[in-house]
N, C-alpha and C positions, 0 to 999 in steps of 0.2 A: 425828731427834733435834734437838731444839731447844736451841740455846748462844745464851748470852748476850754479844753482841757488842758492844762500846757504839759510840755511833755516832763517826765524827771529829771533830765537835764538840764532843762531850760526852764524853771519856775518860775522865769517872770517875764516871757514868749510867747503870746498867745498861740494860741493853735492859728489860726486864721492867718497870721503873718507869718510864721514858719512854714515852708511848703519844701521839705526837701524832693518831693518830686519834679516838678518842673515850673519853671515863672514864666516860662516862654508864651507870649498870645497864641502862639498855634496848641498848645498843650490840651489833652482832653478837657482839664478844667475851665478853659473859653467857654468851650462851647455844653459845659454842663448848663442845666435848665435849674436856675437853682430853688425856682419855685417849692416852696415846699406842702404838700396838698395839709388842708385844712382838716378837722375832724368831721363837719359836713361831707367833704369830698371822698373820708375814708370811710361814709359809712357811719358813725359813731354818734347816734342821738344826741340833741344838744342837753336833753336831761343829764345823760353819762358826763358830757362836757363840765357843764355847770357844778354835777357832784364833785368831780376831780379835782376843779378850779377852788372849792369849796374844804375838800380833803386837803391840799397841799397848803390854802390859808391856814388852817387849822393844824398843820402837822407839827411845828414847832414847840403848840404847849401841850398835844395830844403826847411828843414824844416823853414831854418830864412827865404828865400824869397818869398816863397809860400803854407806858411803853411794852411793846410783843403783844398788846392784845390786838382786836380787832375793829372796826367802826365802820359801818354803814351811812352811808349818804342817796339822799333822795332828792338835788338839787341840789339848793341850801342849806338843806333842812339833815340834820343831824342825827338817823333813825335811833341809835343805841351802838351799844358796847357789847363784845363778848369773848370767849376764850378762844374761840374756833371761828372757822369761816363757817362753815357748816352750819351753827346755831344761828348766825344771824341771817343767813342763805334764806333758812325757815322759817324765819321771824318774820322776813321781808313778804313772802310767799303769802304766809298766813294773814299779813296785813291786806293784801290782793292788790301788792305791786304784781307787774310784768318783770321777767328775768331783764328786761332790755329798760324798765324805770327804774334801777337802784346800784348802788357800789360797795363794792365793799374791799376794804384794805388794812392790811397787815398797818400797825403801827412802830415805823422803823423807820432809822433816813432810808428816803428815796438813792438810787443809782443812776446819777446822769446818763444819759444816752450820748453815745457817739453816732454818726450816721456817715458812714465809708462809701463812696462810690464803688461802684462794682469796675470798671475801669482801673480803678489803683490797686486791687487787690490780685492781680495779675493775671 
């Protein structure tokens, strides 16, 4: 997923309009594909999908009420809470989800993603 980051000198430059590499139409970036594949296309169940979508609605008051712990997601649906990944790993298990029907995530800001073309990194 590609965010727009600006950089520390320019806080108020988006990434997207800054291009100190080239503006020129011939430049690699023309003719980058800028398609960017879906989570269907990578593979990633739409259940995973839908927990994530579910987990990042949810992260902002999970971060005041249960910040560093951990939460599990089954879609929508909001399996539980626990200290470790580990216990809720088991919990999910013991309920007789599938490794590939459940989430589970650290509750903490997220880390925007950058995504670099392999071309500009030399």
């Amino acid at each position: 997923m590609a965010t727009n980051i600006p950089h520390s000198d320019s806080s108020d430059i988006p990434l997207d309009t800054a291009n100190p590499i080239s503006s020129s139409p011939h430049s690699a970036e023309a003719s980058y594909d800028s398609h960017e594949p879906s989570d269907l296309e990578l593979g990633i169940p739409p259940i995973i999908s839908r927990s994530r979508a579910a987990f990042l609605r949810d992260l902002p008051r999970l971060i005041e009420e249960r910040p560093r712990d951990w939460v599990a997601y089954h879609g929508d649906e909001q399996l539980g809470f626990a200290k470790t990944r580990t216990e809720l790993f088991q919990e999910c298990l013991r309920r007789g989800l599938k490794r590939d029907e459940f989430l589970v995530c650290s509750i903490e800001p997220q880390v925007e993603t950058i995504t670099v073309r392999p071309e500009l990194l030399g």
